[in-house]
N, C-alpha and C positions, 0 to 999 in steps of 0.2 A: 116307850111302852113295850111291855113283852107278850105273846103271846102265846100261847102253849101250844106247841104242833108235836103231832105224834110222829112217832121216826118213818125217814124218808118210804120204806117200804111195808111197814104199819099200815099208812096208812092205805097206801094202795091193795094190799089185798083184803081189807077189812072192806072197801070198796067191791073190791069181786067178790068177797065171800055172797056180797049182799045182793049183786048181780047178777053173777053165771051158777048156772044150776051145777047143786052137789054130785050128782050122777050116783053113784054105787058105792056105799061106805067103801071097799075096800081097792078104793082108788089109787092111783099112781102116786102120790102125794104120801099116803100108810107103807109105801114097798118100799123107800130111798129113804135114808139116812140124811142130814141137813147137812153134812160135810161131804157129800158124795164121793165116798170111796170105789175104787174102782172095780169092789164085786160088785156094788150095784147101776155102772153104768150101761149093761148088758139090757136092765130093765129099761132105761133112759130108752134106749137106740131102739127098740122093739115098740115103746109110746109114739116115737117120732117116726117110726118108719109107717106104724097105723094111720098118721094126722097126714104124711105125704100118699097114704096107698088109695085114699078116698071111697074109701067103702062103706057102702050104706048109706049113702045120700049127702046133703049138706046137711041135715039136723045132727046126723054122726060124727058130720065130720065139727061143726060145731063144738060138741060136747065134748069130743079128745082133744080140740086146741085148746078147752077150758080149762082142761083135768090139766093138759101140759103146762100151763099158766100157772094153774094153782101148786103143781110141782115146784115151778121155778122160783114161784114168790117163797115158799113156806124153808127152802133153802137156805145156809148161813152162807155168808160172802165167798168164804172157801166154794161151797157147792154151787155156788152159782157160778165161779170162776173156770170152772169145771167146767159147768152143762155149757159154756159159752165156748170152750176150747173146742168140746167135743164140736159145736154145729161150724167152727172154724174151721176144722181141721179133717171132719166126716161125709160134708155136705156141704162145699162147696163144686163148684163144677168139674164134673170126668172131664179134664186132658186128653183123656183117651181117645174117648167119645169123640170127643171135642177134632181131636185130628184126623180120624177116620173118617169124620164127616167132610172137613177138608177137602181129603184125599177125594172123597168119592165125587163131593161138588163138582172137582177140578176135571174131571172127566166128562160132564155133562155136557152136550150140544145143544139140548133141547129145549125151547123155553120153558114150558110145563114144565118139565122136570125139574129146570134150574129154579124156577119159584117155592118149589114142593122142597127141595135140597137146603137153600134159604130159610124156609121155615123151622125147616129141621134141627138147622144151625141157632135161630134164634132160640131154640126151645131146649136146647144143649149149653145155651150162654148162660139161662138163666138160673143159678145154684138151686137144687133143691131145698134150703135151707131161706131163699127168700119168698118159696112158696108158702115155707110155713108159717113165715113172719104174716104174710098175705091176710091168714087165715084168721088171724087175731083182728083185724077188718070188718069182720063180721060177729064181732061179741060187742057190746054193748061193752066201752068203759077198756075195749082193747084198743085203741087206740093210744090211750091215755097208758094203759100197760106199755104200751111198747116204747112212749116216750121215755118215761120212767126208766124200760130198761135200758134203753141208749143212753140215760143220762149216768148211770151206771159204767157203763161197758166204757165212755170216752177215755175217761184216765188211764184203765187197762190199755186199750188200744194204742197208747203213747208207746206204750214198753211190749209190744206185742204185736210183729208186724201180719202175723196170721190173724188175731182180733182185729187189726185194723183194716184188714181188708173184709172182714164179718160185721166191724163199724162202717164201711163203705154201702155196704148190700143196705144197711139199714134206713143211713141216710139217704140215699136215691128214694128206700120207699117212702119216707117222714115225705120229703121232697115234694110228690106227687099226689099225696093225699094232704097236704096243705098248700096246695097251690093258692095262689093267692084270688084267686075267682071262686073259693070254697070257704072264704070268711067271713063273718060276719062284722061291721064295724057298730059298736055299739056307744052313747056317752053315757058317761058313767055320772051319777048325781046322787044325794043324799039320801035317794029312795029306792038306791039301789039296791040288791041284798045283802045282808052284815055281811053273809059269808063270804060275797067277793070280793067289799070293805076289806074286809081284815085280808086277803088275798094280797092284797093291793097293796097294805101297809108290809107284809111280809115282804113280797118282790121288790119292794121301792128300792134302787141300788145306787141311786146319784144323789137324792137327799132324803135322811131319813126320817119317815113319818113318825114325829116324837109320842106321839098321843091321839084320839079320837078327836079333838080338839082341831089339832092340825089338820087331819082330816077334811074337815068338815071345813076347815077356812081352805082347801084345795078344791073343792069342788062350789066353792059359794058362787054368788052371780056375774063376778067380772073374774071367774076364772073354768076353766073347760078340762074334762078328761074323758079321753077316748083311749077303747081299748080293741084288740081284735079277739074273736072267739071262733074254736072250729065247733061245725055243728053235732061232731061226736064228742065233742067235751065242751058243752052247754056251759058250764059252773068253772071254767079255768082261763084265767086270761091268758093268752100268747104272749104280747107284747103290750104296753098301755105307755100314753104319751101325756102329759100333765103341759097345759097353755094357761096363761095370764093374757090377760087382754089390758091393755094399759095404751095410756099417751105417752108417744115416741118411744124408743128402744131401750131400756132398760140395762145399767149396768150393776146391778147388786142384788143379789139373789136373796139377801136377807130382807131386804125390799119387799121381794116379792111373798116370801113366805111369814111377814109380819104377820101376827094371827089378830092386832090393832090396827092394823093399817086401813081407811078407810075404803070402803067399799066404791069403785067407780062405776058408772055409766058404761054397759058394754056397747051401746048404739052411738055414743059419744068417743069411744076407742077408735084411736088408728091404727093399732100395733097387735099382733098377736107373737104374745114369744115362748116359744117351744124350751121350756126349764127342765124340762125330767123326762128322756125315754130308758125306758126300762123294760130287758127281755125274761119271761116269768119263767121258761122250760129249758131245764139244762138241757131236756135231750135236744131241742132243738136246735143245738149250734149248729151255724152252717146253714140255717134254712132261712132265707132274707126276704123278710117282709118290712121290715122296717122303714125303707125308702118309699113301698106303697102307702103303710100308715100317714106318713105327714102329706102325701100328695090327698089322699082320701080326706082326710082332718084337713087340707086349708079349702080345697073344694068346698064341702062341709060347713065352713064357718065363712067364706064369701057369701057362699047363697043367703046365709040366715044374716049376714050381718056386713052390709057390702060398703057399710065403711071403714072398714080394714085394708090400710095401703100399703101397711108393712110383714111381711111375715118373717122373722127371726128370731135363731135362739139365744138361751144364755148358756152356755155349755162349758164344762169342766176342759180343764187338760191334762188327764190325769198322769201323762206320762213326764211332763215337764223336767222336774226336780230331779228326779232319777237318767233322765238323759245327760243331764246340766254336770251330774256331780260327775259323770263317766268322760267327759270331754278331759281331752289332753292341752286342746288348743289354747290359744290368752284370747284369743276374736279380739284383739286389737286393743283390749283394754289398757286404758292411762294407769300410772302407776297407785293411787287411789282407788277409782276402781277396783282392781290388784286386791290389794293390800284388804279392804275391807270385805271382798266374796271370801276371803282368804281366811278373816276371822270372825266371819258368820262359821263358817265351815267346820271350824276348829274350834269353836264353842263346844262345851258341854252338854249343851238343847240347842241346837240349832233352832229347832221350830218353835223354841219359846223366845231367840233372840230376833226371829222374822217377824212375829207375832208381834213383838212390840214395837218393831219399827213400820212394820207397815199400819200400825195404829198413829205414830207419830208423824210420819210422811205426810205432805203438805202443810205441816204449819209454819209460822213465820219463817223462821231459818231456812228460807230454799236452798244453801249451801249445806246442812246440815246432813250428817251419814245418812238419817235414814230418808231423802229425800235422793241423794246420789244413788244410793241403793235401788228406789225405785224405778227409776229414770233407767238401769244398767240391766235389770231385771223385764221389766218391758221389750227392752230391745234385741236383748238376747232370746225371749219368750219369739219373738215376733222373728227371729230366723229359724227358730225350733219349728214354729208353725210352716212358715215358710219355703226352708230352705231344707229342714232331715228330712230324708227319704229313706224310703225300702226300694228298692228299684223307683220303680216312678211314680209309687205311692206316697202321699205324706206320712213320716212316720210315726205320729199321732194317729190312735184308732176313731177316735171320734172325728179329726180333722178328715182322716181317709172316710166316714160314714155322710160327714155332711158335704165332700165336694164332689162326693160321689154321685152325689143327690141334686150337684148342679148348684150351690151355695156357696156365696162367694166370704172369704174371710173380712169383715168387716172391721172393727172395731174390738181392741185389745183392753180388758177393765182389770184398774189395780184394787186390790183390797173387794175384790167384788165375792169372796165368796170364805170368810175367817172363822171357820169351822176348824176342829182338829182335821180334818179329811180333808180340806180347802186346803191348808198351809202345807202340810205333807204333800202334796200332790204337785201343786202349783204354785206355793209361797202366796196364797191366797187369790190368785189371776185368773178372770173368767176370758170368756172369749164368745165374741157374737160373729155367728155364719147368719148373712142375710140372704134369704130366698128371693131374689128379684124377679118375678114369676116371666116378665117378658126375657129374660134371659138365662134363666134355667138349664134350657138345653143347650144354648151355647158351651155355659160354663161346663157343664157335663163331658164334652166331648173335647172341649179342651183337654178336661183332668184326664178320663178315661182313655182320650186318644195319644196325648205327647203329655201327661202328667204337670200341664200347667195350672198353675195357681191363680184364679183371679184375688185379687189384691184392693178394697179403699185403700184412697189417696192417704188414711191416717195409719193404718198398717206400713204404705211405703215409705211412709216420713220416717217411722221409726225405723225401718231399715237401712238406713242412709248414717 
């Protein structure tokens, strides 16, 4: 299903125009040019030096972080690239300052003084440039600007070690104004508003919502979705996590999204399985709340329904196939084996020659390619999971998010997920992290302290 969104910063200042007051037609916004050439950045620095001089109260000051907003929004890419360089490069912290303060602490014997010196230093650490971020804080809908424009500024920041450290000031504040004791957990159900419906379907990044239809069978009675919302952006989800509640563990995700599949009994479920987390704000990379969401959501769904013994996902691995094809090593394989990864490989569609053996796999001929295939595929997935690392991280992102979370790697599913984005990803192979709530923090501090993995007994068989 498509649905029409107007461009990424359309819509947001069509948003402000409708929130922050216009102030004086012949605003900051009428004097700059949308390319900001560099006669007019002289006006720029004279707007922002008025939004750091704080004159005139907070309703003034107010009203010049608005005008500055509306500046920035009405900008072309180029101009914004600009006004970003300059608060990079103009406004961040005096050095100077910064060392003379130093100096002069270093001399201090006094305690007074040395606390009064202290402060001093703190007040010199923090750039001028993230006070004014500050100030968008206080507008109705700046928040939501400011995510926007970090979600902007990241990719710059790659290739720009001065933006990147103007991406650092910004994420510390995102940081702190979404702490996770400032959210709101809401479930989301058929009565919810279209417009965070269709939010929902836009965000959705692991499986995608084909139609209103699917919708509507994702939120039906034997399945649950919660989302987080900060209380300045009422209408926007953070993060939202999509549960099935089913008997025993589930391993196929087409299973789970049959939009015929019979409806169960959720007071008769033992199992809640966590299928789809999806984060909705680019600007908000970096900022983790995701581990609170499933702790909040199983809480949540014990109390209302405390016959649930299991909690576990079905979770993609998206990095699999693309690790797999980078390897140099043979990992021990027999000469069969060999020979047939060898001319999958070298196929002309790979993914349409996986595609049809992993549909063939298990039938009668258990000797047959594509049942060897499976069997070689499993096993080598299961040291992927297991065994790549980034340092002492699993080198899978999701495998790193759920044993982070204190989740141990369960159970390995073939054919569990044969979508075009299943087989590309993982030759179709889901993977279930079970939360075993009495040992959670074990596992946690395993991963987190010496990087080990807990392991089912059916994980280590395949390892062997």
């Amino acid at each position: 299903m498509y649905i029409a969104e107007e461009p990424f910063w359309d819509r947001t200042l069509r948003l402000i125009r409708e929130i922050w007051p216009l102030g004086e037609q012949n605003e900051l916004k009428d004097k700059i040019h949308v390319d900001l050439p560099d006669s007019d950045l002289n006006v720029l620095r004279r707007a922002i030096s008025a939004c750091l001089g704080g004159r005139g109260g907070e309703v003034s000051a107010r009203s010049r972080a608005a005008e500055l907003g509306r500046a920035y929004l009405v900008l072309g890419a180029d101009g914004r690239f600009k006004f970003l360089q300059l608060l990079a490069r103009e406004y961040d912290v005096d050095n100077v300052a910064v060392e003379k303060a130093i100096e002069a602490r270093n001399s201090i014997t006094s305690p007074l003084e040395l606390q009064a010196a202290n402060q001093k230093l703190r007040l010199l650490l923090d750039p001028p440039r993230a006070r004014l971020f500050q100030q968008f804080n206080e507008l109705k809908e700046g928040v939501k600007f400011l995510v926007d424009l970090r979600a902007e500024l990241i990719p710059w920041s790659r290739k720009d070690n001065e933006l990147k450290a103007l991406d650092q000031d910004v994420h510390r504040l995102l940081v702190s104004w979404f702490d996770i004791g400032f959210l709101d957990l809401r479930r989301i159900t058929w009565d919810t508003p279209a417009a965070i419906l269709e939010k929902l379907i836009k965000y959705e990044s692991v499986h995608e919502i084909s139609s209103w239809a699917d919708m509507k069978n994702r939120l039906r009675e034997d399945r649950r979705c919660y989302a987080f919302f900060h209380p300045r952006m009422p209408d926007e989800p953070l993060i939202f996590v999509e549960v099935a509640l089913v008997s025993g563990i589930s391993d196929n995700v087409q299973e789970l999204l049959d939009v015929h599949a019979p409806i169960e009994d959720p007071l008769k479920s033992d199992t809640a399985i966590f299928y789809s987390i999806s984060n909705c704000q680019k600007g908000l990379a970096g900022v983790s709340f995701g581990n609170f969401l499933i702790k909040r959501v199983v809480a949540d769904l014990t109390a209302k329904l405390p016959n649930l013994k299991n909690f576990s996902t079905l979770s993609p691995i998206p990095g699999f196939l693309t690790w797999l094809r980078g390897q140099d090593e043979s990992f021990d394989l027999g000469n069969k084996e060999r020979e047939l990864w060898e001319s999958v490989q070298s196929a002309d569609d790979p993914i349409e020659v996986l595609s049809r053996m992993v549909e063939s796999s298990g039938e009668d001929d258990g000797a047959s390619n594509a049942e060897t295939l499976k069997n070689l595929l499993l096993t080598l997935c299961a040291r992927y999971l297991a065994l790549a690392k980034r340092g002492d991280q699993a080198y899978d992102r999701v495998a790193h998010f759920h044993l982070s979370n204190g989740a141990q790697i369960e159970r390995i599913n073939w054919g569990a997920n044969q979508t075009q984005a299943g087989m590309e990803q993982s030759a179709g192979i889901m993977v279930n992290y079970l939360y075993k709530l009495s040992q959670i923090e074990k596992n946690h501090e395993m991963y987190r302290g010496r990087g080990e993995i807990t392991l089912s007994s059916h994980v280590k068989k395949l390892l062997k």
